[in-house]
Predicted model as a PDB file, atoms N, CA, C, CB and O in Angstrom, pLDDT in the B-factor column:
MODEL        1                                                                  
ATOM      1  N   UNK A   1      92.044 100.868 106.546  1.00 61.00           N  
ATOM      2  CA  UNK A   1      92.466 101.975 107.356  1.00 61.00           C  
ATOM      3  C   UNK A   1      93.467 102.793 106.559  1.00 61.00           C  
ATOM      4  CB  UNK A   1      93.064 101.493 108.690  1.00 61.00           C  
ATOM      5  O   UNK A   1      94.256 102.297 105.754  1.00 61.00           O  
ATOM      6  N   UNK A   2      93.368 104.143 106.859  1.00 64.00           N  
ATOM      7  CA  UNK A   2      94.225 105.279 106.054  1.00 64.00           C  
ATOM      8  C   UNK A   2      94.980 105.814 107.049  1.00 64.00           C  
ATOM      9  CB  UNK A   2      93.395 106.487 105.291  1.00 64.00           C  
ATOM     10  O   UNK A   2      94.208 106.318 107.865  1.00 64.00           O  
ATOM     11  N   UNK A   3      96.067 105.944 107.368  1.00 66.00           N  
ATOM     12  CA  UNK A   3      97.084 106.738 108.024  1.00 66.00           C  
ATOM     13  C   UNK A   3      97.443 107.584 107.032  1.00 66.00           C  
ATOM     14  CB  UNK A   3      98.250 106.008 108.598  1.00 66.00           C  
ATOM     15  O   UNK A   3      97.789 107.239 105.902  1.00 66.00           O  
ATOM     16  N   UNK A   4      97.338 109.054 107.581  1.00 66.00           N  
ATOM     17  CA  UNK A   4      97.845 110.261 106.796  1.00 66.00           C  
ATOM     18  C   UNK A   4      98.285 111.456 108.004  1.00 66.00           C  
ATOM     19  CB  UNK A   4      96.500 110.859 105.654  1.00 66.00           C  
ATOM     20  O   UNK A   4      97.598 111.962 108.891  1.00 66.00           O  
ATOM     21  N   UNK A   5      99.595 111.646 107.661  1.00 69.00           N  
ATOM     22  CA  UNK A   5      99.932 112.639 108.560  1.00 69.00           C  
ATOM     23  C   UNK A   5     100.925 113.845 107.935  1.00 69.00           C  
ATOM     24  CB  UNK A   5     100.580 111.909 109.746  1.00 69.00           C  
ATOM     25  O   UNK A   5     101.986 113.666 107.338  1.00 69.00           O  
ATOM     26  N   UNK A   6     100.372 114.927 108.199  1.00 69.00           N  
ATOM     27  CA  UNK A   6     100.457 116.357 107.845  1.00 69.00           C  
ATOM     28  C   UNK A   6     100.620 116.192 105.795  1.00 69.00           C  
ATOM     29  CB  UNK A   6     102.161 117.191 108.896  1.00 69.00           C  
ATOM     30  O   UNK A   6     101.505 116.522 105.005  1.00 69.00           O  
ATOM     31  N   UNK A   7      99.333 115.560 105.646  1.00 67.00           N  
ATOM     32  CA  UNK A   7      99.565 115.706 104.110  1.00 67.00           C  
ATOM     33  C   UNK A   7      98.324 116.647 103.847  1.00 67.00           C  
ATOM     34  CB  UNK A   7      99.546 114.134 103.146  1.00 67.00           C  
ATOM     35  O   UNK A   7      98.305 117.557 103.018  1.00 67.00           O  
ATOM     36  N   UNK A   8      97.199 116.249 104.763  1.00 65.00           N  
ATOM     37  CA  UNK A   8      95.927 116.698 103.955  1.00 65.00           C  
ATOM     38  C   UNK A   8      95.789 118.009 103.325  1.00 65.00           C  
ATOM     39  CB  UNK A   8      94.827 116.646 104.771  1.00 65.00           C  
ATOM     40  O   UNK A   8      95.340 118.432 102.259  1.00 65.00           O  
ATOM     41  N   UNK A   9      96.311 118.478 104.322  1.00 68.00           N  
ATOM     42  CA  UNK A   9      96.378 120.043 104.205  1.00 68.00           C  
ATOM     43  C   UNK A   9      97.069 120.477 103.183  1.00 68.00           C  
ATOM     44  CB  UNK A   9      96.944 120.704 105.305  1.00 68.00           C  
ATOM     45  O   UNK A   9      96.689 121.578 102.783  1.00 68.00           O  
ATOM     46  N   UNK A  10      98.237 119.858 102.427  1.00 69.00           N  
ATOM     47  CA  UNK A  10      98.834 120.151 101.188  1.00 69.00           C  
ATOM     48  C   UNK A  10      98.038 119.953 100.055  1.00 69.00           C  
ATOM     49  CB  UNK A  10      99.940 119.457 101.030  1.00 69.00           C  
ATOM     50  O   UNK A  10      98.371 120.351  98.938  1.00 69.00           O  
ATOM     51  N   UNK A  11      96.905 119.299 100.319  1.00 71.00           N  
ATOM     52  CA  UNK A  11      96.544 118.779  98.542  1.00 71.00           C  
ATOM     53  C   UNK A  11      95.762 119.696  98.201  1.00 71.00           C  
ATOM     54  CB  UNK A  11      95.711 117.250  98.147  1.00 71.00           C  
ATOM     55  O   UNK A  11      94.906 120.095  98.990  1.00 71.00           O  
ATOM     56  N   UNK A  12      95.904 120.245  96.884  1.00 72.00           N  
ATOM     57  CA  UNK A  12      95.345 121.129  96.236  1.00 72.00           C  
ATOM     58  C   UNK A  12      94.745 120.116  94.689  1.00 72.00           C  
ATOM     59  CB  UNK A  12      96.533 122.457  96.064  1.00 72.00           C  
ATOM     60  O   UNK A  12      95.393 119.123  94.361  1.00 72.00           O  
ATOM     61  N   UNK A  13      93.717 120.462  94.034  1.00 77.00           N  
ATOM     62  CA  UNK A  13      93.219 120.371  92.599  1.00 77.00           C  
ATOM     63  C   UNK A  13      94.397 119.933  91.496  1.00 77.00           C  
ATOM     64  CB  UNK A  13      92.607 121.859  92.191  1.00 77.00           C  
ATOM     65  O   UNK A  13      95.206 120.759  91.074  1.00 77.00           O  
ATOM     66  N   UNK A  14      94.394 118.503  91.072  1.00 77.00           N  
ATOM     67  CA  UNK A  14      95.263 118.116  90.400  1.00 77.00           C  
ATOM     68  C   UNK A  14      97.142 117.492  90.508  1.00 77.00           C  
ATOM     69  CB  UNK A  14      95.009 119.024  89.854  1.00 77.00           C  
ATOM     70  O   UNK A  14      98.015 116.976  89.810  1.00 77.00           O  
ATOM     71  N   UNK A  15      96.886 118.012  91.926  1.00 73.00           N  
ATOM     72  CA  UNK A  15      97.747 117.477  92.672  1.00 73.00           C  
ATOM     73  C   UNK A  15      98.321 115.442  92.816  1.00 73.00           C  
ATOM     74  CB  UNK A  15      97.087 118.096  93.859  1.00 73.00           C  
ATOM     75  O   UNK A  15      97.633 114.439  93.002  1.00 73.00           O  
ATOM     76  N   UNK A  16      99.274 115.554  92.692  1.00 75.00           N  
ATOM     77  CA  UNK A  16      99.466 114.110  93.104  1.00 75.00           C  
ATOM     78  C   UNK A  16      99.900 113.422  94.588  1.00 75.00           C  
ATOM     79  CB  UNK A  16     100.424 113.725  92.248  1.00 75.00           C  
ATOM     80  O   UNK A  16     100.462 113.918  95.564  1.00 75.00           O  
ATOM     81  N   UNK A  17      99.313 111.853  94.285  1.00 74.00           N  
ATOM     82  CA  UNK A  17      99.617 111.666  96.040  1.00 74.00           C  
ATOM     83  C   UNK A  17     100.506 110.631  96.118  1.00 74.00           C  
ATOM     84  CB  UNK A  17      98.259 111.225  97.082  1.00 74.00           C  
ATOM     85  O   UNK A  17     100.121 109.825  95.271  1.00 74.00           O  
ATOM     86  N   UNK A  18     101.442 110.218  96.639  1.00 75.00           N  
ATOM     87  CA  UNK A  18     103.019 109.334  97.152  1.00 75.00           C  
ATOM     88  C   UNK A  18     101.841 108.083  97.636  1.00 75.00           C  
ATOM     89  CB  UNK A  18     104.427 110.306  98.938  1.00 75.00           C  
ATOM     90  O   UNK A  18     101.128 108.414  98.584  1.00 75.00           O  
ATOM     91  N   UNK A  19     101.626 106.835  97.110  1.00 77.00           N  
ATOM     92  CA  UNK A  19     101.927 105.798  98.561  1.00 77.00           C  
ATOM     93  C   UNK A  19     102.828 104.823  98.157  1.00 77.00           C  
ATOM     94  CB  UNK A  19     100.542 104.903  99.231  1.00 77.00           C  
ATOM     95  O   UNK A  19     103.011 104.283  97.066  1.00 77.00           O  
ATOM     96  N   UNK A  20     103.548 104.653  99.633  1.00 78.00           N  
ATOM     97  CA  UNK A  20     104.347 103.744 100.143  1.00 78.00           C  
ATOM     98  C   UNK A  20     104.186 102.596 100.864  1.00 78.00           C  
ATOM     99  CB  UNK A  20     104.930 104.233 100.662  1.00 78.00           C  
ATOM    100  O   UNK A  20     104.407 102.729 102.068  1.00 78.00           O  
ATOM    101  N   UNK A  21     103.890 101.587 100.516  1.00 80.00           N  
ATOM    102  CA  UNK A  21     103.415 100.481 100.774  1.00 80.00           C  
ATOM    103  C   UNK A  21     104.610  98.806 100.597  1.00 80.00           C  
ATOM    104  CB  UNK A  21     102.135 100.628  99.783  1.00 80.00           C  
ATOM    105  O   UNK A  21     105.048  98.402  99.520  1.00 80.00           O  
ATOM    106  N   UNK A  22     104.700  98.578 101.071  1.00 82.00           N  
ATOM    107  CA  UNK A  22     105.123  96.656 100.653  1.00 82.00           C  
ATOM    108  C   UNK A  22     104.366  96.335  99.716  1.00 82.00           C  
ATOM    109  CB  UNK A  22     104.803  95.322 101.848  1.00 82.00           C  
ATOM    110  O   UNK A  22     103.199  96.632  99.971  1.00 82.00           O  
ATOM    111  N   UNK A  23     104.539  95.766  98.551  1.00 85.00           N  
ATOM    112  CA  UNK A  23     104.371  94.728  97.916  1.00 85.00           C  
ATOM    113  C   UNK A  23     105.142  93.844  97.128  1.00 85.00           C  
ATOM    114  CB  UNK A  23     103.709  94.980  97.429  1.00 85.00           C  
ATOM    115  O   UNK A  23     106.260  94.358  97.114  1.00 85.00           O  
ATOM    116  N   UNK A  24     105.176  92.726  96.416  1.00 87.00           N  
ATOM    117  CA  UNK A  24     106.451  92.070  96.156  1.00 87.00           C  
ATOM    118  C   UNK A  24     106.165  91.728  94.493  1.00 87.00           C  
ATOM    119  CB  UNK A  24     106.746  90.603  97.271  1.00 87.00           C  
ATOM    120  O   UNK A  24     105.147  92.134  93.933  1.00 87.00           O  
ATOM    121  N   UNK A  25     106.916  91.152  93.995  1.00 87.00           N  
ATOM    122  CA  UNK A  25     107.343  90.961  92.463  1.00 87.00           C  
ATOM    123  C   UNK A  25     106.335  89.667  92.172  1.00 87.00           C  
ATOM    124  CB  UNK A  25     109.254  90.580  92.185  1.00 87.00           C  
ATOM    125  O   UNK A  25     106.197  88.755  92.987  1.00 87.00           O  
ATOM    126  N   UNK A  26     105.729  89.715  91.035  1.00 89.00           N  
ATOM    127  CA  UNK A  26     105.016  88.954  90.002  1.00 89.00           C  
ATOM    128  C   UNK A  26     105.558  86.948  90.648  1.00 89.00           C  
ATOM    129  CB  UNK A  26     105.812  89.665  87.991  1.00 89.00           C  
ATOM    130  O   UNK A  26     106.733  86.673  90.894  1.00 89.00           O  
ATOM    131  N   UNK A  27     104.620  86.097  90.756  1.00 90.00           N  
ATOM    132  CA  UNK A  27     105.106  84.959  90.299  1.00 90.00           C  
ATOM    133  C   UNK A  27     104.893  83.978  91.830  1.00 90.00           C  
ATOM    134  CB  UNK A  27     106.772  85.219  89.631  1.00 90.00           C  
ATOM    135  O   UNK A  27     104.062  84.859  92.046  1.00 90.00           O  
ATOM    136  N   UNK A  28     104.878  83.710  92.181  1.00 89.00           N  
ATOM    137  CA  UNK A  28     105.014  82.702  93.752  1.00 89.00           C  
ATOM    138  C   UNK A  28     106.927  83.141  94.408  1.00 89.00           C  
ATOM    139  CB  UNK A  28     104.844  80.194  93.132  1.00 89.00           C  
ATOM    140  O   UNK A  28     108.000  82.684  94.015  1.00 89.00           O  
ATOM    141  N   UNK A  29     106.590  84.283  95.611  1.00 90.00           N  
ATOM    142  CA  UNK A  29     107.213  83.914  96.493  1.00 90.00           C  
ATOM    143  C   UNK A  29     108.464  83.020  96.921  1.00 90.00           C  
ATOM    144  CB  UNK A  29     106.522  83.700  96.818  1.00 90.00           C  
ATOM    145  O   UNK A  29     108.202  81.838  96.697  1.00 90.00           O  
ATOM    146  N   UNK A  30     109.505  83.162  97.363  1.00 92.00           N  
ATOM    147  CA  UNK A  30     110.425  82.167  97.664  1.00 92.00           C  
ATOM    148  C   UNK A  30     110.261  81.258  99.521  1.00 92.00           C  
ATOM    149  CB  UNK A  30     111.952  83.117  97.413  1.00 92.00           C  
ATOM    150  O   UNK A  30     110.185  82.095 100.420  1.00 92.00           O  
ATOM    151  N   UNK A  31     110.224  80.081  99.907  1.00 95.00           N  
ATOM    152  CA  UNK A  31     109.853  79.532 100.396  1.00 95.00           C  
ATOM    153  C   UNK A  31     110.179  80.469 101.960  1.00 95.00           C  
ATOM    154  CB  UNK A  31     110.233  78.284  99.927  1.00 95.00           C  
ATOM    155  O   UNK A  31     109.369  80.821 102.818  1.00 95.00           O  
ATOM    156  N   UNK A  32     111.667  80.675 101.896  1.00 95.00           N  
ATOM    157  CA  UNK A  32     111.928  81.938 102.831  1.00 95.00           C  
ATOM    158  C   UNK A  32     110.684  83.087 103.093  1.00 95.00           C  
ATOM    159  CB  UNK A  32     113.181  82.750 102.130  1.00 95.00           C  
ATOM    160  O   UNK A  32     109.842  82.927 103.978  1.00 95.00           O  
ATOM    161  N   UNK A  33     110.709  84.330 102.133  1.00 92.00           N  
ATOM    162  CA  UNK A  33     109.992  84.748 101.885  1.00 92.00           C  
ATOM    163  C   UNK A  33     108.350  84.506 102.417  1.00 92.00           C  
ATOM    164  CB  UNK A  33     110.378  84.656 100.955  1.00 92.00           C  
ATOM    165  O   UNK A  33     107.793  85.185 103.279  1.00 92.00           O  
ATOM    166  N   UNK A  34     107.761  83.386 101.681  1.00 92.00           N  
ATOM    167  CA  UNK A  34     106.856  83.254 101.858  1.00 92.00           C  
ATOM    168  C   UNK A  34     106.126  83.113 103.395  1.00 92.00           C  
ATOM    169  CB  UNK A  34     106.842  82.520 101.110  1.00 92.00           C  
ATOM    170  O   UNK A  34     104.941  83.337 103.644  1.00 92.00           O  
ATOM    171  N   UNK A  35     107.163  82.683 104.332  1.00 95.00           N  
ATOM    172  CA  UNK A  35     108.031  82.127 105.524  1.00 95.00           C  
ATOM    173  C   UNK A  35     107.716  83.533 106.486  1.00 95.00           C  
ATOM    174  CB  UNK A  35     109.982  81.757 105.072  1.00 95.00           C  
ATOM    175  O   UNK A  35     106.898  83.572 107.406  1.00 95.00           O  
ATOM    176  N   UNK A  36     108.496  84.551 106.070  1.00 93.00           N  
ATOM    177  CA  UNK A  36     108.325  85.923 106.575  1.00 93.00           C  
ATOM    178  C   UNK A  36     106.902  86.625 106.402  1.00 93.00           C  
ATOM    179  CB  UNK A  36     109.341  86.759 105.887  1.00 93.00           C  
ATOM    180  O   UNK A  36     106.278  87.013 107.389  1.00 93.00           O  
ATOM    181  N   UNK A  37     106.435  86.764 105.146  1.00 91.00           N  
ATOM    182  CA  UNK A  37     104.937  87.262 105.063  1.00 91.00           C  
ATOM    183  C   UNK A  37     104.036  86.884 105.779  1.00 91.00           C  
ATOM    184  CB  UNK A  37     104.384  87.080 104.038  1.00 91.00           C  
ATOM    185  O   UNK A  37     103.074  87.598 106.061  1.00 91.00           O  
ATOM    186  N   UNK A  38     104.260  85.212 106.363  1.00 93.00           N  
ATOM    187  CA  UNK A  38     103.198  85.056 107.085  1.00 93.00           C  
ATOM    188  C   UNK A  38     103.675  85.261 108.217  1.00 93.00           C  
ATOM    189  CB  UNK A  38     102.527  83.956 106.968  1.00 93.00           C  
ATOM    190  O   UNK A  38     102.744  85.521 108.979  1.00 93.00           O  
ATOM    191  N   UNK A  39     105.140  85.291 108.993  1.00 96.00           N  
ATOM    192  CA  UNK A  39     104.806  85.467 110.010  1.00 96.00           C  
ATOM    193  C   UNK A  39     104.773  87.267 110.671  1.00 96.00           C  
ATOM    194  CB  UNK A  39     105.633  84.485 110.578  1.00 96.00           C  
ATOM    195  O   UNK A  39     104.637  87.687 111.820  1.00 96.00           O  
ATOM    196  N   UNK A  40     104.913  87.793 109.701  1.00 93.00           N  
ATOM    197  CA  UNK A  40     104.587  89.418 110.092  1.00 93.00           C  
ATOM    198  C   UNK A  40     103.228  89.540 109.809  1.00 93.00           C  
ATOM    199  CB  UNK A  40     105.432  90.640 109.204  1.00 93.00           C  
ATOM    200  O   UNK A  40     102.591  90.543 110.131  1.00 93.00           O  
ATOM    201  N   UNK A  41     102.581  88.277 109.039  1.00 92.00           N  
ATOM    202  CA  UNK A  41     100.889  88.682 109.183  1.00 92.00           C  
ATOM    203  C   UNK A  41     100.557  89.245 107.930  1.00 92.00           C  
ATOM    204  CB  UNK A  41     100.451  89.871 110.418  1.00 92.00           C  
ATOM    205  O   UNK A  41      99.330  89.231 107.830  1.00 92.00           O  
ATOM    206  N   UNK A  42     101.029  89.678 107.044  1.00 90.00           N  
ATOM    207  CA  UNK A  42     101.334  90.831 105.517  1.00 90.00           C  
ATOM    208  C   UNK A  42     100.125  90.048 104.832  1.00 90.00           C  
ATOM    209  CB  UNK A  42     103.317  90.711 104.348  1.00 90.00           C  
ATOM    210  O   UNK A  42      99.962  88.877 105.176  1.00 90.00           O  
ATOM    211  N   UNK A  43      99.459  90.482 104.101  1.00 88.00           N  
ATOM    212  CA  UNK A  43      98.958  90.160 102.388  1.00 88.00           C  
ATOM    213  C   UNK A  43      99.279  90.735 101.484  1.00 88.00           C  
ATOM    214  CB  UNK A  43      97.756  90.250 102.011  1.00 88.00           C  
ATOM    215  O   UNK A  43      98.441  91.333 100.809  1.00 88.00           O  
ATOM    216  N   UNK A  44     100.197  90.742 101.267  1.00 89.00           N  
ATOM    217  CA  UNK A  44     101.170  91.171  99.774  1.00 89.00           C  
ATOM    218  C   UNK A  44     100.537  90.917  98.869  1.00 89.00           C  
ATOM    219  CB  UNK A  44     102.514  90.489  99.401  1.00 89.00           C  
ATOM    220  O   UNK A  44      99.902  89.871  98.731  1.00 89.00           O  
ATOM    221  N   UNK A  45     100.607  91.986  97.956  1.00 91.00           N  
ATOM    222  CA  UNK A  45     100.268  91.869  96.323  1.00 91.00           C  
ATOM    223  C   UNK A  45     101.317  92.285  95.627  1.00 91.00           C  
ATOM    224  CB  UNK A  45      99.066  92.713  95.782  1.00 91.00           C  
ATOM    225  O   UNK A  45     102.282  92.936  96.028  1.00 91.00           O  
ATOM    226  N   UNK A  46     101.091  91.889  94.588  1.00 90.00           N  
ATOM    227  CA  UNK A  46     102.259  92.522  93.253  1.00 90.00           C  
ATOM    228  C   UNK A  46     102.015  93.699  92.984  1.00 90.00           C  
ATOM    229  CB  UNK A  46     102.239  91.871  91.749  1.00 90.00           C  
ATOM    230  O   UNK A  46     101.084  94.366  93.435  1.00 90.00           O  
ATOM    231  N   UNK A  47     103.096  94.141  91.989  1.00 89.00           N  
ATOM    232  CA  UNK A  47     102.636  95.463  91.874  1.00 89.00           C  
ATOM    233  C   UNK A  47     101.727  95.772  91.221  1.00 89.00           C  
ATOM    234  CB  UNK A  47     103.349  96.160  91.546  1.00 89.00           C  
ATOM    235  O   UNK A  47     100.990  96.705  91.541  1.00 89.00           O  
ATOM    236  N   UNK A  48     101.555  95.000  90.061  1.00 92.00           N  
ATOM    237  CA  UNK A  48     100.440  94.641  89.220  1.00 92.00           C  
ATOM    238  C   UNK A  48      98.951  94.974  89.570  1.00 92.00           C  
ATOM    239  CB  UNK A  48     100.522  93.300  89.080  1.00 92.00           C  
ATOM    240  O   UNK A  48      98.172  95.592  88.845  1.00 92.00           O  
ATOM    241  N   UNK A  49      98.726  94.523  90.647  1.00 92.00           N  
ATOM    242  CA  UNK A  49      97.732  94.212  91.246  1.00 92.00           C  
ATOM    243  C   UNK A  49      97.232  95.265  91.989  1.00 92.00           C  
ATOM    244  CB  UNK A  49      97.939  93.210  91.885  1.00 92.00           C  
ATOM    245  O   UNK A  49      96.108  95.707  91.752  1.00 92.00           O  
ATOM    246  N   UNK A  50      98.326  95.972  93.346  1.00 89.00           N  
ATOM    247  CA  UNK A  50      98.107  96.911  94.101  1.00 89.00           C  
ATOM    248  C   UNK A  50      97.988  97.877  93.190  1.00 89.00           C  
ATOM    249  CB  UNK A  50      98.972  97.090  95.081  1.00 89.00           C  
ATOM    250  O   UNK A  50      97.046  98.541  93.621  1.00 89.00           O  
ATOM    251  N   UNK A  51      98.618  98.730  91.483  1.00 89.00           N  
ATOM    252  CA  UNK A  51      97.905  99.264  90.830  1.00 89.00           C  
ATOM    253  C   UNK A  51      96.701  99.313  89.847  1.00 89.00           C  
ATOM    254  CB  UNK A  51      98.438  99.491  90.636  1.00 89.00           C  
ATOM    255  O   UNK A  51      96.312 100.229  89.121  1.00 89.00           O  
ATOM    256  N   UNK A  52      96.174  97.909  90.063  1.00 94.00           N  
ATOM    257  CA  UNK A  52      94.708  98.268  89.680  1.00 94.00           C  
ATOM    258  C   UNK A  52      94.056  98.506  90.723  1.00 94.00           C  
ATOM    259  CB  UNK A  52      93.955  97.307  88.966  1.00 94.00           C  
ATOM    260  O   UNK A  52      93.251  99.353  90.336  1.00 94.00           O  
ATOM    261  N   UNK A  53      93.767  98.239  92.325  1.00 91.00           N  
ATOM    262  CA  UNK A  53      93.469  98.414  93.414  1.00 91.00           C  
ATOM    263  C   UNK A  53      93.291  99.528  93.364  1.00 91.00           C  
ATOM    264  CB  UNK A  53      94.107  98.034  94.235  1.00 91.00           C  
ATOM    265  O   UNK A  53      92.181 100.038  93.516  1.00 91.00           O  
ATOM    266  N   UNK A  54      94.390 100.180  93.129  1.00 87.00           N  
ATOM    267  CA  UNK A  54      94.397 101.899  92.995  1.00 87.00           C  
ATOM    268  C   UNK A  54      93.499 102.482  91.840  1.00 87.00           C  
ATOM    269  CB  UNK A  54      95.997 102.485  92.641  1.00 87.00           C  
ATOM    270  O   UNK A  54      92.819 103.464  92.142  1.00 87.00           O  
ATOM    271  N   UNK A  55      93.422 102.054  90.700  1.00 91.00           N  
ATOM    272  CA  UNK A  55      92.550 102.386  89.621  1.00 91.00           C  
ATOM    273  C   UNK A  55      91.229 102.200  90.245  1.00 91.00           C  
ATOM    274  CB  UNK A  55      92.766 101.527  88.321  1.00 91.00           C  
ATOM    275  O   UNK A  55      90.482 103.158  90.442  1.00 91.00           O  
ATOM    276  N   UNK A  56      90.908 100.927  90.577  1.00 93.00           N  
ATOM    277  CA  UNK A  56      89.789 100.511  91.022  1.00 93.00           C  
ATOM    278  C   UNK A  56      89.361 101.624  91.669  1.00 93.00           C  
ATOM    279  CB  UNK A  56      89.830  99.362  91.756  1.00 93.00           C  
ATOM    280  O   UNK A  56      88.505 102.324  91.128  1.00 93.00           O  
ATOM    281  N   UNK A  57      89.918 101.987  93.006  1.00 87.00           N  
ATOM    282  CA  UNK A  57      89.702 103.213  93.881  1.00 87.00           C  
ATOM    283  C   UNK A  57      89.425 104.511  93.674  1.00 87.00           C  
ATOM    284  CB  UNK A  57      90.540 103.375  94.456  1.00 87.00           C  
ATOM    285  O   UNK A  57      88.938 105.251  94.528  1.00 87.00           O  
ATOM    286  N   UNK A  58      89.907 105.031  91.841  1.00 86.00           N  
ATOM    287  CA  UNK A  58      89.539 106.016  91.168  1.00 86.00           C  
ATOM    288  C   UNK A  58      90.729 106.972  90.639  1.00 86.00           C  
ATOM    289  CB  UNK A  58      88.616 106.638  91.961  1.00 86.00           C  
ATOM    290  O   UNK A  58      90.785 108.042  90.033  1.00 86.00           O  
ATOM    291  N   UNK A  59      91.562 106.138  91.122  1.00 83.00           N  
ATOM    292  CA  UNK A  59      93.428 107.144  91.273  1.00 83.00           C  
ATOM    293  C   UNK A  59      93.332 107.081  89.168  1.00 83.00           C  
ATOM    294  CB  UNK A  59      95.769 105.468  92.508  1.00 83.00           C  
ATOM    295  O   UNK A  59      92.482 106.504  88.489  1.00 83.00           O  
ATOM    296  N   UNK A  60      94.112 107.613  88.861  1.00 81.00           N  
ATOM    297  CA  UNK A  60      94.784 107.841  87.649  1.00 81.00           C  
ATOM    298  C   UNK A  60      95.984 107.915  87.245  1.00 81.00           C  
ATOM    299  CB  UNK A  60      94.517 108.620  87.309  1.00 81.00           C  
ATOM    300  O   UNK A  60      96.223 108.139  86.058  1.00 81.00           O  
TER     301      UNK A  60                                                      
ENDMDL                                                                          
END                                                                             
């Protein structure tokens, strides 16, 4: 799912786009942590990761 509000209309040809998302740092989680992700339900990725996601998707 994509939530976008009052952006569409700004993007023009070559333009860049902001996302703001959660994700957390490289490595296993702290037991806390790990503690919270599940109970807000989250699937966190690194950043690592959520930017190939984005490559994958076609971003640059």
């Amino acid at each position: 799912m994509i939530y976008s509000r009052d952006t569409i209309l700004h993007i023009q040809p070559g333009g860049k786009v902001l996302i703001n998302d959660y994700c957390r740092s490289a490595g296993t989680p702290s037991v806390g942590f790990s503690e919270y992700i599940m109970q807000r339900g989250y699937e966190l990725h690194d950043v690592k990761a959520c930017g190939q996601m984005l490559k994958d998707a076609g971003f640059d």
